[in-house]
N, C-alpha and C positions, 0 to 999 in steps of 0.2 A: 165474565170478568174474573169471577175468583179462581176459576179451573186456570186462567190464564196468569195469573198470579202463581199461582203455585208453583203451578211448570216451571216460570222464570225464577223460583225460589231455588226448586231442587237444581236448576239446570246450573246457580248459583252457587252453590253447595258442593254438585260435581267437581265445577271448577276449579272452586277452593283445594277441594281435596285430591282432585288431579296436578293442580298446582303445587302441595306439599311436597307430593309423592314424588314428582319430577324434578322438584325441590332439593328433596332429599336423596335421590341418585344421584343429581349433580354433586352435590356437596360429598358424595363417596364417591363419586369418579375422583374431584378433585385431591381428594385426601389420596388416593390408590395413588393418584398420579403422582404426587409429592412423594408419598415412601418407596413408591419405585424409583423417582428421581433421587429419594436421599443412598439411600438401596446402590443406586449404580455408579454416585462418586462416593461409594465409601464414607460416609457421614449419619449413615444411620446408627450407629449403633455409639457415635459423637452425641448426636440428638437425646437416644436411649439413657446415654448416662449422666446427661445434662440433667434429664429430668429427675432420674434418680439423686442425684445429688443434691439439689435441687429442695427433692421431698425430707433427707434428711436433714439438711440443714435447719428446715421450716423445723421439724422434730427436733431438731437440738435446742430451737430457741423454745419448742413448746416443755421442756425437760426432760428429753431423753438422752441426754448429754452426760459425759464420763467423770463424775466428780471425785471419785477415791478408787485406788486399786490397792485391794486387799490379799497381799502375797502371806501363805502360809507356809510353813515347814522349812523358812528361813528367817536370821535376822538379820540386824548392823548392818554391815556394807554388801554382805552380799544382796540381802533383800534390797538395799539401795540400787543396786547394781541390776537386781533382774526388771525393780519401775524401771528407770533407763532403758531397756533389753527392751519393752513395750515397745515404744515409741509413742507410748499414747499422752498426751497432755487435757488437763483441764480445758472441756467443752466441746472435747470430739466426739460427734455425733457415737451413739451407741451401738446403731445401726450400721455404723461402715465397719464397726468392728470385725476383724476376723479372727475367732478364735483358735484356730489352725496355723495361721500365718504367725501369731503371737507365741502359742508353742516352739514354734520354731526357730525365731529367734531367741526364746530364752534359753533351749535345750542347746543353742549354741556359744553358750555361757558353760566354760570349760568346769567349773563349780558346780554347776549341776548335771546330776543325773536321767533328768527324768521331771517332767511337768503337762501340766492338766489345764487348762484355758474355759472361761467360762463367764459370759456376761448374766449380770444380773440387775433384771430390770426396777425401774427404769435408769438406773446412770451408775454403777460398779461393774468392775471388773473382777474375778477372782484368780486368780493365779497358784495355784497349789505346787509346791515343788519340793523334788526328793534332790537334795545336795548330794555330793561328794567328799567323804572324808578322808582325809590326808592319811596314807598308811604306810608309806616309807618313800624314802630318798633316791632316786635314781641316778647315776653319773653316765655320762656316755657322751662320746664325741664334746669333751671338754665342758659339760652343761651338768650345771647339778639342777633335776627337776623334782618335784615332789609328783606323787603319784596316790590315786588310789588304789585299792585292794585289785584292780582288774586291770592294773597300768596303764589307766590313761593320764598323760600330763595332765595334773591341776596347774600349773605354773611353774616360772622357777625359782627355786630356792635362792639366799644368801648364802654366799661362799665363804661369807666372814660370821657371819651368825646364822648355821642354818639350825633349824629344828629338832626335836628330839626324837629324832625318826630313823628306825635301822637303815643301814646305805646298802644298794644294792651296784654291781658295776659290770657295766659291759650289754654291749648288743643282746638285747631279747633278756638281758633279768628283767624286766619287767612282768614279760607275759608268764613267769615261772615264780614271782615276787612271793605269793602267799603259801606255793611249799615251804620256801627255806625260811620264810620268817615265823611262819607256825611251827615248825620243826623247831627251831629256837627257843620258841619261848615255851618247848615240852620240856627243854634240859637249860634250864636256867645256868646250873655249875658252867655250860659253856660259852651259852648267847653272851654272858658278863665278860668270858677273855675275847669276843670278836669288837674290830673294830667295819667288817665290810664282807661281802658276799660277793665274790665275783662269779658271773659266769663263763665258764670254758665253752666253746662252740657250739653255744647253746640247748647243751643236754647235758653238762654236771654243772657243778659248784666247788668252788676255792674257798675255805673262810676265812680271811686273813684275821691274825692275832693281833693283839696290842703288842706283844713283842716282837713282832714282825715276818714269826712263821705261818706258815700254809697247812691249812685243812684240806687234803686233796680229798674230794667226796666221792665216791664211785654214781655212775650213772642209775636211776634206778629206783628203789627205796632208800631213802636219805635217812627216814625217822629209824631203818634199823640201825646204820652205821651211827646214826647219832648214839642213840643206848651204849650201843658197844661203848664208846669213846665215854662217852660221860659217866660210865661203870670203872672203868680202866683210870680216870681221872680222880672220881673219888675214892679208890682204893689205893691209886700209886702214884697220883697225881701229874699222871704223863704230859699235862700241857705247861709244867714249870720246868719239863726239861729245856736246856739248852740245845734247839734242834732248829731246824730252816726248815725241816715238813712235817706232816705226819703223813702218810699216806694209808689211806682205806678203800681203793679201788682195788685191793686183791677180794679175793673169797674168803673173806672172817677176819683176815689179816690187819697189822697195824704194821708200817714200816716207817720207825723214827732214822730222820736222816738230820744228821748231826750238821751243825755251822762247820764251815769250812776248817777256821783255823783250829776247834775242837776235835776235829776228825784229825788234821794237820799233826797235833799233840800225841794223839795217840795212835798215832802211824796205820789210819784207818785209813782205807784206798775211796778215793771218792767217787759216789758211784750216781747214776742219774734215780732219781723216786717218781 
């Protein structure tokens, strides 16, 4: 009786554990079966992010949620300006953050140059960023824009109140901006008589005066034509002549070309500079 007992235990026993096992292939048939079905109308990867979202949220209620963004290497409005540029608000999961994606919308904030993204857990954001400083005025195609040192539009100026920022004019002075304004401010005596820099076909420079004559600049090295002039200026004061150019596109040369009707007076033939 007991050897028969037994039998009937283990053979119990089998069962069970043939019954799991069978159990549990079914229950992986059925799962295979579902993600191949979600798989072949395109909803797996619906399901995927369902859960995903899902798990963050549960993570935002447990405190991994964005409570302050801490922008550095700006202030005031612009710092205002790059929070907005996030898109991130009080209580977005920390986890769906992407700090790549965040980079690039701020680096598409014409004020800055340059920025860093970075979550800090559980709930900050850090945002590091290199601005853009205003380094002169650009005209062109009727638009007064400000610009930095590498002529990118910052935005545009007031045309009734712009800034104190040298003016630069014409197609492409921008991308040549920081020769002529550095050259300027080597010779003070003359950057003070300009009121603008225009570009000629984008390889000289024109410095228009406050009295309304021309710096014709030769192509080339600018800072030596500056010397010459600003030596010539303070020994003989040649930009208080009464002239409509100066010209310095010869070889060492200065050629002052007299206002029309001055030329007119003294029976000078007038000639193109």
């Amino acid at each position: 009786m007991r050897n028969w007992v037994e039998a009937q235990v283990r053979s119990a026993r089998y069962r069970v554990a043939n019954a799991a096992r069978l159990g549990g292939i079914a229950l992986a048939g059925v799962a295979a079966v579902t993600v191949a079905g979600l798989a072949l109308f395109g909803q797996l990867d619906d399901v995927r992010q369902s859960v995903v979202t899902h798990s963050q949220v549960q993570l935002a209620k447990a405190g991994f949620a964005v409570e302050t963004i801490d922008v550095s290497g700006a202030q005031g409005v612009i710092a205002h300006n790059i929070v907005e540029a996030t898109g991130l608000q009080g209580g977005y999961p920390i986890f769906a953050v992407d700090p790549e994606e965040i980079r690039a919308r701020v680096e598409a904030l014409p004020m800055v140059r340059s920025a860093s993204v970075a979550r800090l857990w559980p709930n900050s954001v850090a945002v590091v960023v290199e601005t853009r400083e205003a380094f002169a005025l650009w005209q062109v195609e009727g638009q007064l824009n400000i610009i930095d040192r590498y002529g990118v539009v910052m935005g545009q100026a007031d045309v009734m109140a712009p800034p104190a920022l040298p003016l630069v004019v014409a197609e492409g002075a921008n991308d040549s901006v920081v020769e002529i304004v550095e050259a300027l401010d080597r010779h003070p005596s003359i950057r003070d008589e300009v009121v603008g820099a225009v570009r000629v076909g984008e390889r000289r420079w024109n410095l228009r005066l406050e009295n309304g004559a021309d710096i014709k600049l030769p192509e080339g090295d600018v800072n030596a034509s500056m010397a010459i002039l600003a030596r010539l200026h303070s020994e003989r004061g040649v930009l208080r002549l009464a002239a409509e150019s100066f010209d310095m596109r010869g070889q060492g040369d200065l050629i002052v070309r007299a206002l029309p009707d001055r030329a007119a007076e003294a029976g000078m033939a007038e000639r193109d500079a």
